[in-house]
C-alpha positions as CSV (number, residue, x, y, z in Angstrom):
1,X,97.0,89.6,89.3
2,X,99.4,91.8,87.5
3,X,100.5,94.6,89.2
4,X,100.4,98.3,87.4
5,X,102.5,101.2,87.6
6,X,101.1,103.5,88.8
7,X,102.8,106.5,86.5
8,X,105.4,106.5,84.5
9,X,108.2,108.9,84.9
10,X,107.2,111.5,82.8
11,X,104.0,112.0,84.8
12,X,105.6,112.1,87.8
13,X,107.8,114.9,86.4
14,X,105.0,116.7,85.2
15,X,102.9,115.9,89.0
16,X,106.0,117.3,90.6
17,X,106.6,120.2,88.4
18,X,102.6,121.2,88.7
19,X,102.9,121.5,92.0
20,X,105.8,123.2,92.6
21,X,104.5,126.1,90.0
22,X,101.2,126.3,92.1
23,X,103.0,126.6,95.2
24,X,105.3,129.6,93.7
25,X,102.0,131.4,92.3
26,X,100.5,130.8,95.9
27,X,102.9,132.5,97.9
28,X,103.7,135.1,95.1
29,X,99.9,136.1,94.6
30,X,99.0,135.1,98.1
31,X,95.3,134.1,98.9
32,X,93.8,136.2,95.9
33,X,91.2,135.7,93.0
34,X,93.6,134.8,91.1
35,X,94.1,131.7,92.9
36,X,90.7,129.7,91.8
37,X,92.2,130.6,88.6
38,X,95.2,128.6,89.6
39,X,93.5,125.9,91.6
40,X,91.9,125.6,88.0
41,X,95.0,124.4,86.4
42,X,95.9,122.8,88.7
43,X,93.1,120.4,89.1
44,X,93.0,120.2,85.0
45,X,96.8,119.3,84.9
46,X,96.2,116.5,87.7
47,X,93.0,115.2,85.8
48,X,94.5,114.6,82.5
49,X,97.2,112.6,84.6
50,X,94.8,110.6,85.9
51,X,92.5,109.8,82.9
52,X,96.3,108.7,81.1
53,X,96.7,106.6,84.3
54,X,93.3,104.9,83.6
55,X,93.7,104.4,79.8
56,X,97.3,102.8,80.0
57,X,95.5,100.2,82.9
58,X,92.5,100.4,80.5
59,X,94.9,99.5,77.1
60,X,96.6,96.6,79.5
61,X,93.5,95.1,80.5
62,X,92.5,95.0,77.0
63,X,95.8,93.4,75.5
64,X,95.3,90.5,78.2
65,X,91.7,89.8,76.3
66,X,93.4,89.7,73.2
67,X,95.9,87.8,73.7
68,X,93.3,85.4,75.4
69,X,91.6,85.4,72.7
70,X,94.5,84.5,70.2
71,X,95.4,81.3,72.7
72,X,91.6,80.2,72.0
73,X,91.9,80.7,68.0
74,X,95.3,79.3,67.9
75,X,94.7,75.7,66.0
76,X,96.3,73.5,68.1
77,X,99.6,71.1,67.1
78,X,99.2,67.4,67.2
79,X,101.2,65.6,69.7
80,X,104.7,64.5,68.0
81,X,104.7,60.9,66.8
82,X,100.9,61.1,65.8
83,X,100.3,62.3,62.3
84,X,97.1,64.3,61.7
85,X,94.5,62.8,59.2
């Protein structure tokens, strides 16, 4: 089995900085209402990661079946030496 990766760098980048801005709004606005709001983006930011995650495995998966099925529809070569009739 092929092994995926599991982000590339740009979502790592993006995890990273996501969670260094909600730690800086936690200890700047401290345990407040305006940390759900916060937690909100948050959660958002790390969801959208994850459903990109799960399309690129998704669009891999799928490219495999093509390709599968392009093998299968291929018309095969006769063997050198032998003509075909």
């Amino acid at each position: 089995m092929k092994v995926i990766k599991s982000s590339d760098p740009w979502s790592i980048v993006i995890i990273v900085l996501t969670v260094g801005l909600f730690v800086l709004a936690l200890f700047l606005k401290g345990f407040t209402h305006d940390l759900l709001l916060e937690s909100g983006v948050f959660l958002v930011s790390a969801k959208l990661i994850l459903m990109a995650k799960r399309n690129a495995e998704t669009e891999s998966r799928l490219e495999q079946h093509l390709n599968q099925i392009k093998e299968l529809l291929a018309p095969k070569e006769p063997p050198t030496g032998e003509r075909a009739l």
